[in-house]
C-alpha positions, 0 to 999 in steps of 0.5 A, spaced: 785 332 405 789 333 412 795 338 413 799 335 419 804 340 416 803 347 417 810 349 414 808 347 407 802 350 408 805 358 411 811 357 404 806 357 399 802 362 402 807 366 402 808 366 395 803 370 394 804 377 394 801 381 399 800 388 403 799 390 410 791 391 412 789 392 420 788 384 423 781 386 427 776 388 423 773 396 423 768 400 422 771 400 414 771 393 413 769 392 405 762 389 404 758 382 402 757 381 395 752 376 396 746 375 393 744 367 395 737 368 398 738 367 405 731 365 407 731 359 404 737 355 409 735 353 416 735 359 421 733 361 427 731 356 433 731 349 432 730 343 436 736 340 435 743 344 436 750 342 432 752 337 437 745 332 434 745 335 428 753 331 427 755 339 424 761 338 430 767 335 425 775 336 424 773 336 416 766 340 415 762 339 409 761 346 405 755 345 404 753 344 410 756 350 413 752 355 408 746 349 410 746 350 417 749 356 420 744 361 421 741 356 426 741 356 433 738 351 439 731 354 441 734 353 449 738 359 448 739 359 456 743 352 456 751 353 457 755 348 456 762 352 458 760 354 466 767 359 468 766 367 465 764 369 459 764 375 456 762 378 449 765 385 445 759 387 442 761 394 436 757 399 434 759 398 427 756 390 427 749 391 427 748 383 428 752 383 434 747 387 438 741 382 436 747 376 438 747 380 445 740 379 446 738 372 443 743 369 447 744 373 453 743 367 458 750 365 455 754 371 457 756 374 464 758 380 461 757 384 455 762 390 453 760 395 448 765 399 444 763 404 444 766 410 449 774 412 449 778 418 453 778 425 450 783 431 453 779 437 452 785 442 455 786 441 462 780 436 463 778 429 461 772 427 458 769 421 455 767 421 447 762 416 444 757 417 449 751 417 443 753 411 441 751 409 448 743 405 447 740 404 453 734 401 450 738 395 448 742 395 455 734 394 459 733 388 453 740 385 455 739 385 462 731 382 461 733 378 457 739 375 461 736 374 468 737 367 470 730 365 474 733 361 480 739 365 482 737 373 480 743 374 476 744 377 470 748 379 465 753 386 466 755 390 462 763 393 462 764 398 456 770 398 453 774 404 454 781 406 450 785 413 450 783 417 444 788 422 441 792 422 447 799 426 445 806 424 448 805 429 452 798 428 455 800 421 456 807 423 460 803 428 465 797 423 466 803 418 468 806 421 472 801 427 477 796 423 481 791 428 480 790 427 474 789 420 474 784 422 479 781 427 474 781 421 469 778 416 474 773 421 476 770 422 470 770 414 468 766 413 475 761 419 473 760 415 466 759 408 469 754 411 475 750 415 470 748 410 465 748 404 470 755 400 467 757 395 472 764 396 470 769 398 465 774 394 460 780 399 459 785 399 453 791 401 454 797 396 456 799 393 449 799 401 447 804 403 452 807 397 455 814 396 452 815 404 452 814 405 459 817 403 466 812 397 468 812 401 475 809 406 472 803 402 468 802 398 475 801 405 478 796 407 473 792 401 472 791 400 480 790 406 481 784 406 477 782 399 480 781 401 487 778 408 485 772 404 481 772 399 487 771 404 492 765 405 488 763 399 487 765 399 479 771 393 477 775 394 472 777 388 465 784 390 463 786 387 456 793 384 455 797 381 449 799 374 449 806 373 449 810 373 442 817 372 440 817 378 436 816 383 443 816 378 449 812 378 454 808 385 455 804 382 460 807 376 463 807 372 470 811 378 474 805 383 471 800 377 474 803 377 481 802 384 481 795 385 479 791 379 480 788 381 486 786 388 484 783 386 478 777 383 476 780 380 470 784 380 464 781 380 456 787 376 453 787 378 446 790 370 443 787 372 437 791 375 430 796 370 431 797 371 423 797 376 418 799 378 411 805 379 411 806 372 415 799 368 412 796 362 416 792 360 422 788 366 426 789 363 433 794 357 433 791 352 439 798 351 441 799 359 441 793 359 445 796 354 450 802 358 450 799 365 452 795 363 459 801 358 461 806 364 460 801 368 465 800 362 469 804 356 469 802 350 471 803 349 479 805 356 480 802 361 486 794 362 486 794 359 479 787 357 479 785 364 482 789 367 477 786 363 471 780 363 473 780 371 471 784 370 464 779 371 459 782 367 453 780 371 446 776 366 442 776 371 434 769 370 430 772 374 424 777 370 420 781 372 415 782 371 406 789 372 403 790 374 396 795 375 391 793 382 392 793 382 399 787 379 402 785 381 410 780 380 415 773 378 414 766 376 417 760 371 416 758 375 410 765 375 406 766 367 409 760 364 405 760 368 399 767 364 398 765 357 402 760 356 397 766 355 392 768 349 396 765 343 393 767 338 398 771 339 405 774 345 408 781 342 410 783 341 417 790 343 419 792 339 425 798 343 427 794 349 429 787 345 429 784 350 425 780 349 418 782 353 412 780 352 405 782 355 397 779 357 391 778 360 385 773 365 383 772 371 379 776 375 383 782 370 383 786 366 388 783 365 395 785 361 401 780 363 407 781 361 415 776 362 419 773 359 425 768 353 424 764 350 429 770 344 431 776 348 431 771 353 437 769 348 440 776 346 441 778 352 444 772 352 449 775 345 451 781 348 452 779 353 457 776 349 460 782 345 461 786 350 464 780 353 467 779 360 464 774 365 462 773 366 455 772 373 450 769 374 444 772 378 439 765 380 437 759 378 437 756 378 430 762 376 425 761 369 426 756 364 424 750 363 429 749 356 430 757 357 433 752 359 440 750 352 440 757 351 443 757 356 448 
């Protein structure tokens, strides 16, 4: 059954009675309760990939998502997407530290969160440094080196401002020195652990409260202080919305285009549970690199080559209690309920599907092998980088499109 409508979808969604729950998944996501024995369903490398398999479809079989989806192709180094490609990998999700390593190949650049911006007093720090695996790092490197051309992955942890006061936050922004301070330290953590660059979290906290010279001023501060040590700074932008404008827009990309290595676009928790529906709209996607860089703009195709589209590998469960984001593990403990098809919405070009088990009413969107591949070829088409929000939640044979 298709559904070309998506607004008699999103009404009956919102008929269910629902509470706030954070939209990307931390550390305190709610477990699998599964008890299928895994080891009997095709895993590990395979001779055929989705493509030959015929597993790419607008209306995938339940079954066979639950049959195949812990398969891979054994030529793990084969990319079919050629721009940039960046996975974020979380010290909370185990899986996507195996994911890093066994397609290593397919990432330019791999971002741990694992390391935020302290104030201690009159000084800056870093926290999260013991989270920091240098033995995973090596393996990552090795295993990403590409023969002929002696590439290899890099690695650019993200970094946010933890526990910073209105006040820390005025005097960082407005005194050179202390941005230097700060700057200072993230270049020691970098050079001491060997990081190639870092990615920084900070415009969706503060753009809309600040001037926008302000923020220019912090942002390309610190990307000429780490240029100067040959480190390259990923900035993190949010994707145009009604509800708040354009945080980040075309004017922000003339400015810093030329300054920063690229932009991790957060088009992603497109929806929510006090607004159910689709995780990623493919026309919301569209919207928010074309609000960036239009069509026929100056330097377009420099600019898009830097916008890392965000592709989410989580999806998201509503119920009539609330629901919220789940991973692979939630999502198969509920797709085996589904006899036949999962349902293609045309509108979003996302799959979703609804049942009724033990726990009650459900009606699940997650990403499936059609709807990212969609998504890969819309980048493509706009001729953008990716970003993966975050490698381990999702199904392994969704590498195969990578």
């Amino acid at each position: 059954m298709r559904a070309p409508d998506a607004l008699l979808l999103r009404l009956a969604l919102l008929l269910l009675l629902l509470t706030s729950v954070r939209g990307t998944l931390a550390p305190d996501s709610h477990k699998s309760k599964s008890k299928t024995k895994e080891s009997a369903l095709r895993g590990g490398p395979q001779d055929q990939d989705v493509f030959d398999l015929g597993l790419v479809s607008p209306e995938p079989l339940a079954k066979d998502i639950v049959s195949n989806h812990r398969g891979y192709f054994k030529e793990t180094g084969l990319r079919r997407f050629n721009g940039t490609t960046l996975g974020y990998v979380t010290p909370w999700n185990s899986h996507g530290y195996d994911v890093a390593k066994i397609f290593a190949k397919k990432f330019d650049i791999i971002s741990p969160v694992w390391l935020q911006i302290v104030k201690q007093g009159d000084r800056y720090a870093v926290a999260g440094t013991h989270d920091i695996d240098a033995g995973w790092l090596t393996d990552v490197r090795r295993k990403g080196k590409q023969v002929h051309n002696q590439r290899t992955v890099k690695v650019f942890p993200r970094f946010i401002f933890d526990h910073f006061t209105d006040r820390d936050i005025k005097l960082l922004l407005s005194d050179a020195q202390e941005r230097t301070k700060v700057n200072d330290v993230l270049i020691k953590c970098c050079k001491d652990n060997g990081f190639d660059g870092l990615v920084l979290e900070v415009w969706s906290q503060l753009a809309g409260r600040i001037d926008d010279k302000i923020l220019y001023t912090l942002v390309l501060q610190m990307a000429k202080e780490l240029q100067k040590q040959q480190l390259r700074l990923i900035l993190v932008i949010p994707p145009f919305r009604k509800e708040t404008g354009h945080l980040f827009g075309e004017k922000h990309m003339d400015k810093l285009f030329k300054h920063i290595y690229a932009f991790s676009l957060m088009t992603y928790d497109f929806s929510s549970v006090q607004r159910p529906g689709a995780n990623a709209p493919l026309y919301f996607v569209r919207k928010a690199v074309e609000t960036i860089a239009p069509e026929g703009c100056a330097d377009m195709t420099a600019k898009r080559a830097k916008i890392l589209l965000g592709l989410n590998m989580y999806g998201n469960d509503y119920t009539p209690d609330g629901g919220g984001p789940i991973t692979f593990s939630q999502y198969l403990d509920l797709v085996r309920h589904v006899k036949k098809h999962l349902t293609f919405d045309e509108r979003d070009v996302e799959n979703f599907f609804e049942i009724k088990n033990d726990d009650g009413r459900h009606i699940v969107f997650y990403p499936t092998l059609y709807s990212i591949n969609e998504r890969i070829k819309l980048a493509q088409e706009l001729g953008t980088g990716i970003s993966i929000w975050e490698l381990g939640q999702g199904l392994n044979y969704f590498y195969d499109l990578f």
